[in-house]
C-alpha positions in Angstrom: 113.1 72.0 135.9 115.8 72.4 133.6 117.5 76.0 134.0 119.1 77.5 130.8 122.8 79.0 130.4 121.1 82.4 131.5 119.2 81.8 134.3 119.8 83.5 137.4 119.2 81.5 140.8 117.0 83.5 143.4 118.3 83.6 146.6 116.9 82.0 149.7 114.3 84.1 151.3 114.0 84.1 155.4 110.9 82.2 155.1 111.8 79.7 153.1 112.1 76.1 154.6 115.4 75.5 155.3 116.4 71.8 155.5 119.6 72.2 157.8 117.2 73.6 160.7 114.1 71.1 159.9 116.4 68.6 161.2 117.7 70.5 163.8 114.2 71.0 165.2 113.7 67.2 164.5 116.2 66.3 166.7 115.3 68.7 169.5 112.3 67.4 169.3 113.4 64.3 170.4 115.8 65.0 173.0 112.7 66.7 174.7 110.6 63.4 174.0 113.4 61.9 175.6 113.3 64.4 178.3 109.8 64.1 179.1 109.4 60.4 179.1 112.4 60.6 181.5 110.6 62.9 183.6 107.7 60.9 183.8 109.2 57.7 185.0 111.0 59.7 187.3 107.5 61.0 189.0 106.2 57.8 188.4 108.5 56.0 190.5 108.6 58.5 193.4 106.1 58.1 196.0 104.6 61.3 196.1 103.5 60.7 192.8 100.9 57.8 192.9 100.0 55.2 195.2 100.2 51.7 193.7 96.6 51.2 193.0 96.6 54.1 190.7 99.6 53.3 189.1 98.2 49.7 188.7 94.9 51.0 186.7 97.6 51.9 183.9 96.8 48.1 183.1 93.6 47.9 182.2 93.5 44.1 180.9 92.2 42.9 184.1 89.5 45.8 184.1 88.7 45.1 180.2 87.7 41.1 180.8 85.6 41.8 184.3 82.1 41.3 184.4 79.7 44.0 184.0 79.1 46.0 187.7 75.8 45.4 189.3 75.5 48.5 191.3 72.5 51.0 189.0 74.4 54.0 190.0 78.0 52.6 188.3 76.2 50.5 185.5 75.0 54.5 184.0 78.6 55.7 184.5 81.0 52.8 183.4 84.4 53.9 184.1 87.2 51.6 184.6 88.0 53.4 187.9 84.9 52.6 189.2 85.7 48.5 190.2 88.7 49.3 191.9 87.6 52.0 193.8 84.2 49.8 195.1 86.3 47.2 196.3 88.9 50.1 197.7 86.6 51.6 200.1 85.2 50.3 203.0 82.0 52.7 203.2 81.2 51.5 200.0 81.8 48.4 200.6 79.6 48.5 204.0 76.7 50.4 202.5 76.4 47.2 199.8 76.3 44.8 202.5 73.0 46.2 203.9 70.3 44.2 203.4 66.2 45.1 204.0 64.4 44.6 206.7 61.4 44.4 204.8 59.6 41.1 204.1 59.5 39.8 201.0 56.1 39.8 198.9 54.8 41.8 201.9 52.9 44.9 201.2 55.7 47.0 202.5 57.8 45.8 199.3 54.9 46.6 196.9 55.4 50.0 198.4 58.8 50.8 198.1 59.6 49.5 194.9 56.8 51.5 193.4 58.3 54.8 195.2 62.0 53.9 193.9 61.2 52.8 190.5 59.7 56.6 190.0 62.7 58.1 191.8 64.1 61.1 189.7 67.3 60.2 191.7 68.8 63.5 191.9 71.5 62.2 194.1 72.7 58.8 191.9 73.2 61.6 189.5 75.8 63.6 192.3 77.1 60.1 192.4 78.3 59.7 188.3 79.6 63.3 189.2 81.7 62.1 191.9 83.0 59.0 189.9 84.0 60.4 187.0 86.3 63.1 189.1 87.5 60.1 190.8 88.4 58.8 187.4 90.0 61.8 185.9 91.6 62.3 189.4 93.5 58.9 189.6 95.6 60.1 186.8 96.6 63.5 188.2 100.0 62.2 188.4 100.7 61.6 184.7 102.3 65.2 182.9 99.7 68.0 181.4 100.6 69.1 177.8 99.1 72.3 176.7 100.1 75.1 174.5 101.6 78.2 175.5 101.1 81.3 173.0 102.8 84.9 173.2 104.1 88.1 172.1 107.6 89.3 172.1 108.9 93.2 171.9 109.2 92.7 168.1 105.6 91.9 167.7 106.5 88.2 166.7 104.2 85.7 167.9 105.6 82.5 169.6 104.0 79.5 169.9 104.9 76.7 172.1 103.7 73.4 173.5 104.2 72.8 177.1 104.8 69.7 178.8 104.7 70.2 183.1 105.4 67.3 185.3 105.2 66.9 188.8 108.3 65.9 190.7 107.7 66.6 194.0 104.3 68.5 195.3 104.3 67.6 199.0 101.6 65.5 198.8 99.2 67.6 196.7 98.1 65.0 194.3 98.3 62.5 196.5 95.1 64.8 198.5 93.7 65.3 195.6 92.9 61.8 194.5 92.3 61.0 198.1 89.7 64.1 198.3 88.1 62.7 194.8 88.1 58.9 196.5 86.1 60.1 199.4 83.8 63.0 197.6 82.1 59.7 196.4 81.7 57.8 199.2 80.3 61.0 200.7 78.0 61.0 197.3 77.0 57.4 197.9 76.3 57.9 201.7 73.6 60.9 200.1 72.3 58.1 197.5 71.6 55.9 200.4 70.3 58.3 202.3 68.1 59.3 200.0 66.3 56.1 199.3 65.7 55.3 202.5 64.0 58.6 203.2 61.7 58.4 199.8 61.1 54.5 201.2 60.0 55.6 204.7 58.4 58.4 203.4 56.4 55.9 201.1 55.7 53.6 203.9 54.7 56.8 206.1 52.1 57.4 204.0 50.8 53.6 203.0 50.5 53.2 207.0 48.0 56.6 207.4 46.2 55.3 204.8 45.5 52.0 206.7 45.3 53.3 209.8 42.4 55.5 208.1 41.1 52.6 206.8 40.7 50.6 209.7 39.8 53.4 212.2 36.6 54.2 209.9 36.0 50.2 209.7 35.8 50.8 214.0 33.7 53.9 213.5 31.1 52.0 211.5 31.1 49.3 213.7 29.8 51.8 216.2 27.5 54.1 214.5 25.5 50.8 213.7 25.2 49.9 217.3 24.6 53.2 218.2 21.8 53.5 215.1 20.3 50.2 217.1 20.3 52.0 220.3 19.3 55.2 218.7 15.7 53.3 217.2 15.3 51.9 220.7 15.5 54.9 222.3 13.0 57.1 220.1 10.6 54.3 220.2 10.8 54.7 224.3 10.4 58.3 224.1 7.2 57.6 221.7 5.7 55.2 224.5 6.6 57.8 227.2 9.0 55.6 228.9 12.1 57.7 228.3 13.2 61.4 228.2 14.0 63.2 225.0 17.2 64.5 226.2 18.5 60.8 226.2 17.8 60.5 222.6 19.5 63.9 222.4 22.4 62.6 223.4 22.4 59.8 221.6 22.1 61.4 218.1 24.8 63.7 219.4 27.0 60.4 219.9 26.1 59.9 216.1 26.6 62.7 214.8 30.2 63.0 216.8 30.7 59.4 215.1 29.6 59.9 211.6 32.4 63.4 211.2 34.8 60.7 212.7 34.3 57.8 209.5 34.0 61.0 207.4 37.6 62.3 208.6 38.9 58.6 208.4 37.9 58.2 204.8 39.3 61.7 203.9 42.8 60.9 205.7 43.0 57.4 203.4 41.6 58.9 200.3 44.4 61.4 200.9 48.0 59.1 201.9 46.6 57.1 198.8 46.1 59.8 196.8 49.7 61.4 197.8 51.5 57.9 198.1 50.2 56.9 194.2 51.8 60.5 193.5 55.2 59.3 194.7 55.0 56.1 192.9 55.3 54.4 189.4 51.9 52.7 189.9 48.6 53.1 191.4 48.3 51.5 194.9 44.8 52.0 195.8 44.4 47.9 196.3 47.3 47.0 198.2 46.3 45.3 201.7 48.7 44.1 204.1 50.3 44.8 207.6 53.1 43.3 209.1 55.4 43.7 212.1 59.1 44.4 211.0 62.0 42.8 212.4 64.6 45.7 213.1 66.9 46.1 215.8 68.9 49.0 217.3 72.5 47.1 216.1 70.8 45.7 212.4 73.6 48.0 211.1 75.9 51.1 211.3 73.9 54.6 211.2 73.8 56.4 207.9 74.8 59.7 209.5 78.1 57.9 211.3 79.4 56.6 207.7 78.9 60.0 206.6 80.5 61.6 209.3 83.5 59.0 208.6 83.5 59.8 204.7 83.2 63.8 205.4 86.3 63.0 207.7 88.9 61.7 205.1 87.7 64.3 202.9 88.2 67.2 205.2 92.1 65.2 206.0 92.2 65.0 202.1 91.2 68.8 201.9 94.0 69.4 204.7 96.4 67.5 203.0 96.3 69.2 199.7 96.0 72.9 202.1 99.1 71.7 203.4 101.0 71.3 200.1 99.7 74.8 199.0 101.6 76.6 201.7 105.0 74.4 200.7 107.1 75.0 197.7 107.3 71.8 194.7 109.1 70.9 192.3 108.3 70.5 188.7 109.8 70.0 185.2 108.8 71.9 182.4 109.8 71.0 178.6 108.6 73.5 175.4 108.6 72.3 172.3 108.3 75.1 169.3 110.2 77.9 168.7 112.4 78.8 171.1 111.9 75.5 172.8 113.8 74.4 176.4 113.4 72.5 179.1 114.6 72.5 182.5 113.1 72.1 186.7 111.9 74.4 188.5 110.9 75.0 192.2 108.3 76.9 193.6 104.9 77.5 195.3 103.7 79.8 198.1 105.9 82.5 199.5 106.8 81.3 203.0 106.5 83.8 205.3 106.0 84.5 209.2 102.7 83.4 209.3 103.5 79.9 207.7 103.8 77.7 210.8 100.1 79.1 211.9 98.5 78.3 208.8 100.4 74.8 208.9 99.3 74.2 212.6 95.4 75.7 211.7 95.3 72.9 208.9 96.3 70.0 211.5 93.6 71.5 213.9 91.2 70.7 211.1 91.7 67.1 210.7 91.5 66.8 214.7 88.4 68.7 214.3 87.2 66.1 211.0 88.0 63.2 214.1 85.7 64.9 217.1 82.6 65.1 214.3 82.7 61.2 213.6 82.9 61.0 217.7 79.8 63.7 218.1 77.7 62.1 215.0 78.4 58.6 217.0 77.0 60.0 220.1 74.1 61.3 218.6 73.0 58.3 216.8 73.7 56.0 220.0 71.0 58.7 222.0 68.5 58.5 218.2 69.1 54.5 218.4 68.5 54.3 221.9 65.2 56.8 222.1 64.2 54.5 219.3 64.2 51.6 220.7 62.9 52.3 224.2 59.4 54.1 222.0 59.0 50.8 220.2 59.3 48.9 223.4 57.1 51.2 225.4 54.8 51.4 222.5 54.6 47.6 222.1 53.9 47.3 225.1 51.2 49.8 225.9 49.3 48.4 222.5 49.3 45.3 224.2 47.9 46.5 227.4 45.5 48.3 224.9 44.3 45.1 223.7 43.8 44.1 226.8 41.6 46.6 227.8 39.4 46.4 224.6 39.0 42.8 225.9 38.1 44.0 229.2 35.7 46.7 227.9 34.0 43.7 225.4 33.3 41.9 228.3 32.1 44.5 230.4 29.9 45.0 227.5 28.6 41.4 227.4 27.6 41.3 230.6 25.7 45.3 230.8 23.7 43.9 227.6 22.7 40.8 229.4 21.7 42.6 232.1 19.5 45.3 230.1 17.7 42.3 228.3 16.8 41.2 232.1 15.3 44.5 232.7 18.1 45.3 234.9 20.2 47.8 232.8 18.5 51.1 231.4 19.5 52.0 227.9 22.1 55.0 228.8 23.8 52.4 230.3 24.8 49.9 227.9 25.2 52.9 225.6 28.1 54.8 228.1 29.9 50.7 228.1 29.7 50.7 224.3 31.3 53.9 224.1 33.8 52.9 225.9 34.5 49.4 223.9 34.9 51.9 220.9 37.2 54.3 222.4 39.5 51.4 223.4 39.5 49.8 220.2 40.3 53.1 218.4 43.3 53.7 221.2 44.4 50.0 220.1 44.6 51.0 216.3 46.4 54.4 217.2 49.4 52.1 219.2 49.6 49.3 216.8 50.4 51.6 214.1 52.7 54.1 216.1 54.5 50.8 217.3 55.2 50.2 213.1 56.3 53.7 212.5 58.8 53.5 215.4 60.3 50.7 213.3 60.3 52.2 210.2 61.7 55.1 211.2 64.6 52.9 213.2 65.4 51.3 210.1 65.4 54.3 208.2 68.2 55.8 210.6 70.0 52.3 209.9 69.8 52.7 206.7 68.1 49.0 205.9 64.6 50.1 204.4 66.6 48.6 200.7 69.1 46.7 199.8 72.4 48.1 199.0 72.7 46.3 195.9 69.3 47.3 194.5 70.1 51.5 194.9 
């Protein structure tokens, strides 16, 4: 605006924008960009500040054109972390590899995929957790920004952005991404864990039910013999030929034998009933039993890999305790008003009681070493125990068998007798009883024998594939 011959020109208030220091500012502000870029090529390039996997991710081409992950847990949480650290780890890695024992099409697969496909999975969801701090955590190194805000003695409020890097931290972030690397391992070790127990548990529960089943399919067998006995006997007693207290004590026998099918009917009404609870679909009509093919060596126990995971996180744990008690190094750069920049060293106070605390933290990682050595030893005695109950068990079903064998024959040859005339009626009855109670002990075994191995494969941690959870 044009100013006339009588105009007066105000003069320049405090507050008014001054051009002079705009630029002045502008250039400090990029000395500190400068300074800060410096800084972080500096910590970049140091070793304390990333290992070169980390610093690798920075170049996410390779992570952009790979293939979509097959694993369920890292297909809900998609970071670009997540590939590197899978092929990174060998716990991971080894819990992949496992492969079930169970046979394909068999009834024990019916089972557990019903169980796991209604899984709430409260641990896959641990897992995501885990990953995603492993993500932020591989990037730990790079500088925080954040503002800074206060209050001089004139009542003037300052405001500030700061940016902190990390020069030298003893190793701190280094733990850190270390303790976030092996929180998931120790997350996928629960995952696994977990769906092996809801699988056993599944298959507990389908083997009750036809146990059940096929004890009350025995029990009938009986009580129809012991019916036919029963009619023979009362029509003895009616033609004087017999005492009552022999029918007596057969219609005790039948009465003992019908609360037996009643108890087996309730036991498979309830596994089925709990077992279709647990699952995505009813499974009142699946039939089936088969003999699984598990060893004690089929693969490493799941409570050893989590002993070894929980080990490099305690050492990552003792790591970043270690740096705690040791002074860093850091460079700090403000941009605003009264902005700066400049280094800094600092930390814990050392004091007399340093070298204990030091020395305390060492102790722990030789303590995180004797656990993976203890948990070893106590699978070896679990494997072991397991192993010698299936063989013993195998084993005494078979000599089970043989005995019901035995006891058929024996009865054969009492019931040819009493249709000679030479046998009395008690008789044959006392050798059928016995048939019956071998054949029941033979059921009993042959399905202990199958929990043995369930449960063997369940400490193994092969009841699913590793792929599949």
């Amino acid at each position: 605006m044009r100013r006339g011959p009588g105009s007066v020109t105000a003069p320049t208030q405090p507050n008014d924008k001054n051009p002079k220091r705009d630029r002045t500012m502008g250039q400090g502000g990029i000395k500190f960009a400068a300074f800060f870029a410096a800084v972080s090529l500096t910590a970049g390039c140091t070793g304390d500040m990333g290992d070169v996997p980390f610093v690798s991710r920075l170049n996410t081409g390779a992570a952009d054109t790979a293939g979509p992950v097959s694993q369920a847990a890292l297909r809900a949480t998609p970071t670009k972390h997540d590939e590197t650290l899978n092929t990174e780890s060998p716990v991971i890695q080894g819990l992949l590899a496992r492969q079930s024992v169970l046979p394909v099409g068999s009834a024990y697969e019916t089972v557990a995929m019903s169980v796991l496909a209604a899984n709430a999975r409260a641990a896959e969801t641990e897992l995501r957790a885990a990953r995603l701090r492993a993500s932020a955590a591989s990037k730990n190194w790079l500088p925080t920004i954040g503002p800074r805000v206060s209050l001089n003695s004139l009542g003037d409020v300052i405001t500030q952005i700061v940016v902190d890097q990390v020069i030298f931290d003893n190793g701190r972030k280094k733990g850190e991404r270390a303790f976030a690397k092996a929180d998931v391992e120790v997350a996928a070790v629960a995952l696994a864990e977990d769906t092996n127990a809801r699988v056993a548990t599944g298959l507990g529960l389908y083997l009750d039910a036809v146990e059940a089943r096929e004890s009350a399919t025995v029990h009938r067998a009986t009580l129809r013999e012991m019916e036919h006995f029963e009619y023979i006997m009362s029509e003895r007693v009616r033609g004087g030929v017999s005492d009552m207290s022999d029918l007596n004590v057969i219609r005790q026998k039948l009465a003992e034998i019908r609360a037996a099918i009643a108890a087996s009917d309730e036991a498979a009404n309830t596994a089925i009933a709990e077992l279709n609870a647990m699952s995505i679909q009813p499974l009142d009509d699946v039939r089936g039993l088969e003999a699984l093919t598990i060893s004690g060596t089929a693969a490493q126990p799941l409570s050893v890999t989590r002993a070894e995971a929980e080990k490099e996180r305690s050492i990552a744990q003792a790591q970043i305790d270690r740096a705690s008690q040791l002074p860093g190094i850091n460079a700090q750069a403000t941009v605003g008003e009264n902005s700066g920049a400049g280094i800094t060293a600092g930390g814990m106070s050392l004091g007399l009681g340093t070298g204990a605390r030091l020395r305390a933290i060492e102790a722990a990682k030789e303590a995180a070493g004797r656990q993976v050595a203890q948990a070893n030893e106590d699978a070896n005695r679990t494997l072991r125990r397991l192993e010698g109950e299936v063989a013993a068990t195998a084993r005494q079903a078979g000599e089970a068998r043989g005995l019901t064998a035995q006891a058929k024959a024996n009865l054969d040859l009492f019931q040819e007798q009493y249709q000679a005339g030479q046998r009395q009626v008690m008789d044959v009855v006392g050798v059928y009883e016995t048939f019956a109670a071998r054949q029941v002990s033979e059921v009993l075994l042959k399905y202990e024998a199958i929990r043995l191995q369930v449960e063997l494969a369940r400490v193994q941690g092969v009841l699913a594939d590793g792929e599949q959870i």
